[in-house]
C-alpha positions, 0 to 999 in steps of 0.5 A: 151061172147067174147066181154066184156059189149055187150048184147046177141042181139047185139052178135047175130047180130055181127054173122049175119053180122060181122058188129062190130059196133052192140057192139062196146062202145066208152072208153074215149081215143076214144072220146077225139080222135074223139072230137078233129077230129070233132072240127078241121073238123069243123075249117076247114069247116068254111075255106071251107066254105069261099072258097065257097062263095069266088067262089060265089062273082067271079062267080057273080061280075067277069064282073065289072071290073074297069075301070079309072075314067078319064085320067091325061092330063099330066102324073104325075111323078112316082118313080119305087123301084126295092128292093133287097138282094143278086139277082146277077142271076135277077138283071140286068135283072129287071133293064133293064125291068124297065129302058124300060118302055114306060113312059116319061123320065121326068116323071120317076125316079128308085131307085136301092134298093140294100142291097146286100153283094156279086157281086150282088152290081157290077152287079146292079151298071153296070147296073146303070151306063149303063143306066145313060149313057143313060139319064135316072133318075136312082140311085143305093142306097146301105145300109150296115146294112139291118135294116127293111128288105125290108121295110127298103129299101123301108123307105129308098128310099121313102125319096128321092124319086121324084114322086108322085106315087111309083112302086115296082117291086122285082127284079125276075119280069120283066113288060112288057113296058106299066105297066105305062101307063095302070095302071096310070090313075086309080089314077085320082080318088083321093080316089084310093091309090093303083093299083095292078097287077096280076103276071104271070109266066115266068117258069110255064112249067119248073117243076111239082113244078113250075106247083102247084105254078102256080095254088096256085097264080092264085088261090090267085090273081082272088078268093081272091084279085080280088074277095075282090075288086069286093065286096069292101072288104079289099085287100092287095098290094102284094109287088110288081107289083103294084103302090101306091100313095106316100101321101097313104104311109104316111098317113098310117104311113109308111113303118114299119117292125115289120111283115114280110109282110110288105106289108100286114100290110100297106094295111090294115093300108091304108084301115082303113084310108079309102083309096080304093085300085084297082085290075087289073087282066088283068095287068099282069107281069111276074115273076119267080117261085121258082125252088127249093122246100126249096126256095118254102117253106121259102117264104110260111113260111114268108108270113104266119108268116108274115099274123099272126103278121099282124093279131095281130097287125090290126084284134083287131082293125078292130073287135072293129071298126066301119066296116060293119059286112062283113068286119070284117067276111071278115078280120077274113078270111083274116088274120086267114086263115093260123091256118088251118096249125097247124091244119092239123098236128093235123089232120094228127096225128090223123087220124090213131087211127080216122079211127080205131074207125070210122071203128069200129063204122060202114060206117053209120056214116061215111058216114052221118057225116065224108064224108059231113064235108070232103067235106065241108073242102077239096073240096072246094080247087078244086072248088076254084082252077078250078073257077080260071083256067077257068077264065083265060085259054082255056086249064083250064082242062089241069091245073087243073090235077095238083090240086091233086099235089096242095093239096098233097105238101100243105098237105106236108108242114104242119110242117113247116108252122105250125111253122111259123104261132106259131111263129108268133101267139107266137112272136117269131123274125125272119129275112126277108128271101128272096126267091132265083132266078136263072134266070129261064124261060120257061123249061130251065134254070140251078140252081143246079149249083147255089149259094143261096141255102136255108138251112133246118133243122130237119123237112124234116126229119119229114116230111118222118116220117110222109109220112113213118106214112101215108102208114102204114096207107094206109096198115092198111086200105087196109087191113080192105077194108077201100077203100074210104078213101085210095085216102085222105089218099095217097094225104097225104102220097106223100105230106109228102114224097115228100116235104120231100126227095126233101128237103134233096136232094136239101139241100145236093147236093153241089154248085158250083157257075159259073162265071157271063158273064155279060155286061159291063158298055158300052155294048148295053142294051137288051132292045129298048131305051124308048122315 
């Protein structure tokens, strides 16, 4: 007999049908393959399976959207913060955005937040200068040790600041002129310590990685924030396009920078404290996408990193609260959704010897088993993704062709957020590195030529290793007449090339920096004076 321990029966059957899974015996190498595939499908269908249920919420609560409990007869004074390091390409474009805000001079004040050590300094102080000139209450406020990061700037410049409410804006955004005044008077509630805005996007158009992000924030804005306000879970500030109330801050403990996202870390500090915070998915404000891939993935390495060391440092103590069981489901997701990296490459690696034994075992537990936890785990991401598209366009359909891209480069990144997300789960310090803007809108705009080029390291090189590792498989399968698993398979393949040769042909064509033409300290600002 040909097949070493089968029966006579199951022989005969083999010969009939060719079907080898009438023999087929699992050794211990198999189980412990198909145990670890199983036990991180499970993982990851418990994730879907939130996603679902995130789309559920939306779908019912999306029409009571908040409105202010009453309107300030006088207008309180605000502080706006615009933080930077090192924007020359940006700066002096937000500084003329928020220095047009349709808001009482009075009333208003800005900090230039400047840890900058090139000319992105003299680019911010013109501006300052110019604008100054003009009557307004603006300072230019510059360390030289970038002690905390972005939150030690913010440290910094909330102990002089004036108002009793503080705007953030990153220095790639640019809101529009009546931000103020429409998310101000939410905050005649007293029990409201934030408003956040939903970001736009000024150069959605401008590439195919542009495009994916666009979807990717969406997603995140109008199923996640959105949707944990509507159910009156816990949300967090994103940093930036948004409001706090300044005794919010303080009552929280402050600014404090031992995550990378400290922005995340003071929201949920806030909420403990029983701070109620609002989102507004109407209050829009534009800002720019990264352009270049390297630049896409170190910022989506600093949030996830920056989401596990919050994790650490809040989630024990919201188990161990007094909240709502649904607050504590609701804050296990928020802030452990990122482990589904690390378990993606485990996934990725074992996928090749999966489908083997799976083949060898036969289509019907294939089908009865795999295809519904697959389901579960990954189709989810596409209900998600359209829920959001349609929510806020007519041409919806037309966005969410670029889902399958979506997926592809998420699953291409894997590696690198994995590490992040170890690093941070294991303690490992690393610096605040900011996401790079070039000053690009719309489908035009040059940044090839552009200094702030972001470096790589080996992982664009394991990345095509393990593109190079999914078309041998996407053969291998091809050759059984394993079909149905080819699709899943080459989203992984493009995912994993992509995101790697783009990385090494980013990261090795050289720059060399234009000369800025900038305005002059006397020059006319672009925007129309604010009354």
């Amino acid at each position: 007999m040909p097949f070493f321990g089968a029966s006579a029966s199951a022989y005969e059957k083999f010969l009939k049908t060719g079907n080898i899974s009438y023999f087929y015996t699992m050794d211990r190498f198999d189980v412990t393959i198909v145990t670890a595939y199983f036990v991180i499908l499970a993982i990851l269908s418990f994730y879907g399976l939130h996603r679902y249920l995130m789309v559920f919420f939306f779908n019912k609560y999306r029409e009571n959207v908040a409105v202010p409990k009453g309107r300030f007869e006088e207008l309180p004074r605000v502080t706006v913060q615009i933080p930077s390091y090192n924007e020359m390409y940006v700066m002096e474009r937000v500084i003329d955005a928020v220095c047009s805000l349709d808001y009482p001079r009075s009333r208003l004040d800005i900090q230039v937040l400047d840890d900058s050590t090139d000319e992105t300094q003299a680019i911010a102080r013109n501006a300052v200068e110019r604008w100054q000139g003009l009557g307004l209450d603006i300072h230019y406020i510059h360390r030289d040790q970038r002690a905390g990061f972005k939150a030690g700037a913010l440290e910094n410049g909330l102990r002089t600041a004036k108002g009793e409410f503080i705007a953030v804006f990153d220095a790639d955004f640019v809101p529009d002129r009546d931000f103020l005044r429409k998310a101000i008077h939410y905050f005649t509630d007293p029990k409201v310590g934030m408003v956040q805005g939903r970001w736009s996007h000024l150069n959605r158009e401008y590439s195919f990685l542009t495009k994916i992000q666009a979807v990717f924030l969406d997603g995140h804005f109008m199923l996640e924030s959105f949707t944990r306000f509507l159910t009156g879970r816990y949300f967090n500030f994103n940093g930036t396009a948004g409001i706090l109330r300044k005794s919010t801050i303080e009552d929280a403990g402050g600014w404090q920078h031992d995550t990378l996202t400290e922005d995340l870390d003071l929201s949920y500090r806030a909420q403990m404290r029983g701070w109620n915070f609002v989102f507004l998915p109407d209050l829009t404000v534009p800002a720019e996408l990264p352009v270049e891939i390297n630049s896409f993935k170190s910022q989506q390495c600093r949030w996830a990193k920056g989401a596990m060391q919050t994790c650490k440092k809040v989630l024990p103590k919201i188990l161990k609260g007094s909240y709502s069981p649904g607050e504590k489901l609701e804050s296990w997701y928020h802030l452990t959704g990122n482990v589904s990296y690390p378990l993606m490459c485990v996934l990725s690696l074992l996928l090749f010897p999966v489908v083997i034994i799976r083949f060898n075992q036969g289509w019907f537990q294939l089908l009865t088993f795999d295809l519904p936890l697959f389901m579960l785990s990954f189709t989810s991401v596409t209900s998600f993704y359209v829920a959001s598209q349609k929510a806020l366009y007519r041409d919806w359909y037309k966005r969410v062709a670029y889902l399958p891209g979506l997926m592809a480069v998420g699953m291409g990144m894997n590696f690198c957020v994995a590490k992040a997300v170890l690093e941070g789960a294991l303690g490992i310090q690393s610096p605040f590195v900011r996401t790079p803007k070039f000053s690009v809108e719309g489908m035009r705009g040059d940044w090839k030529s552009k200094k702030y080029r972001v470096r790589v390291g080996v992982l664009p090189v394991i990345e095509i290793l393990m593109g190079l590792y999914f078309a041998a498989m996407n053969l291998y399968a091809l050759n059984l007449g394993i079909y149905g698993v080819i699709p899943f398979l080459l989203l992984f393949q493009f995912g994993y090339l992509y995101t790697g040769f783009c990385s090494l042909a980013q990261s090795l064509k050289k720059s060399s920096p234009k000369p800025l033409t900038r305005l002059g300290p006397f020059a006319p600002p672009r925007f129309s004076r604010p009354e």
